[in-house]
N, C-alpha and C positions, 0 to 999 in steps of 0.2 A: 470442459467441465461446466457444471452447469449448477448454481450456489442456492438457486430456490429463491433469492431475491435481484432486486433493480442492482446492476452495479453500477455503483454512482460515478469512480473512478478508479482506473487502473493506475496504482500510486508509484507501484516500483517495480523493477525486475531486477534477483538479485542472483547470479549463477555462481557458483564451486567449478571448480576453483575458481578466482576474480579473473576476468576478465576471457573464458568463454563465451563466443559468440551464442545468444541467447535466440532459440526460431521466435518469429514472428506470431507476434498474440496479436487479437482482435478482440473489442466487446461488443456483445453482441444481446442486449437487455439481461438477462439473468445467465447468459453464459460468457464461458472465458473459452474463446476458440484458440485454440497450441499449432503452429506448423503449417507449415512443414519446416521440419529441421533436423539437426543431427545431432545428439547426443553419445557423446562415449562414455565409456568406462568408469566407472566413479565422479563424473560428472552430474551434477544435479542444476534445476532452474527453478526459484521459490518465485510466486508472484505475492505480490501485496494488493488487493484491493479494498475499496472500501463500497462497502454494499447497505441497501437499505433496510435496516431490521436485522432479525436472526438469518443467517444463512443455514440453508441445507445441504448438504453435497451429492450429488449424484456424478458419478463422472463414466468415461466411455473410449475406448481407443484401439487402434488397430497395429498396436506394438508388443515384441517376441521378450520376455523377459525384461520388460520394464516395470518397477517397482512405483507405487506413491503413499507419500507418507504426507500423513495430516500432522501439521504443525499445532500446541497448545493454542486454545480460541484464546485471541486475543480481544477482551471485554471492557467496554467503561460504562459504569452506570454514569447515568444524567448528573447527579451530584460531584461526581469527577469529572466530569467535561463542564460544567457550569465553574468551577474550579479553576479548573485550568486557564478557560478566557477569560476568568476573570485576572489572572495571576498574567497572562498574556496582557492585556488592554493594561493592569496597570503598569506594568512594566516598560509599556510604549511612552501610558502618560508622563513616567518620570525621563523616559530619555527625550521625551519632546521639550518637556520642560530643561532641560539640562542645555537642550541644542538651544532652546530659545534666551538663555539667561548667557549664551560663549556671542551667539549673536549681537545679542542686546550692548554685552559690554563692548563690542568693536564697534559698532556704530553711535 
């Protein structure tokens, strides 16, 4: 499959039912290379990555009745990731703070 952007990282592999052995992915700059593997029956394999920019999809394969289905784009504007670490970072400064006052009083 091949997303039209850098993939930055391959975050997760998640297959139906849990715990089908999922074929071997590679990345390969703007593509996600699948297989060889084996897939049955009502089994499905979703990857998660996280790519640079908008992705585009084109994809390509040399399998007899196998289906793919685009998952909702999953989006965050800048304003909601600036957000979030900030909500992250404070979050750390008070359990640092927390661990450094359990410290402070035992010593």
């Amino acid at each position: 499959m091949k997303v039209g952007r850098q993939i930055l990282e391959l975050l997760s592999v998640e297959t139906k039912p849990h715990g089908v052995a999922a074929p071997p992915v590679t990345v390969q700059g703007d593509e996600l290379h699948v297989g060889p593997g084996r897939l049955g029956r009502r089994e499905s394999v979703t990857f998660f990555v996280l790519v640079d920019g908008d992705p585009t999809f084109s994809r390509w394969h040399a399998l007899i009745d196998v289906g793919f289905e685009e998952e909702p784009e999953i989006s965050y504007s800048t304003s909601e990731l600036k957000h979030t670490v900030l909500r992250v970072f404070l979050s750390m400064a008070v359990i640092f703070v927390i661990v450094l006052s359990i410290f402070g009083r035992n010593n």
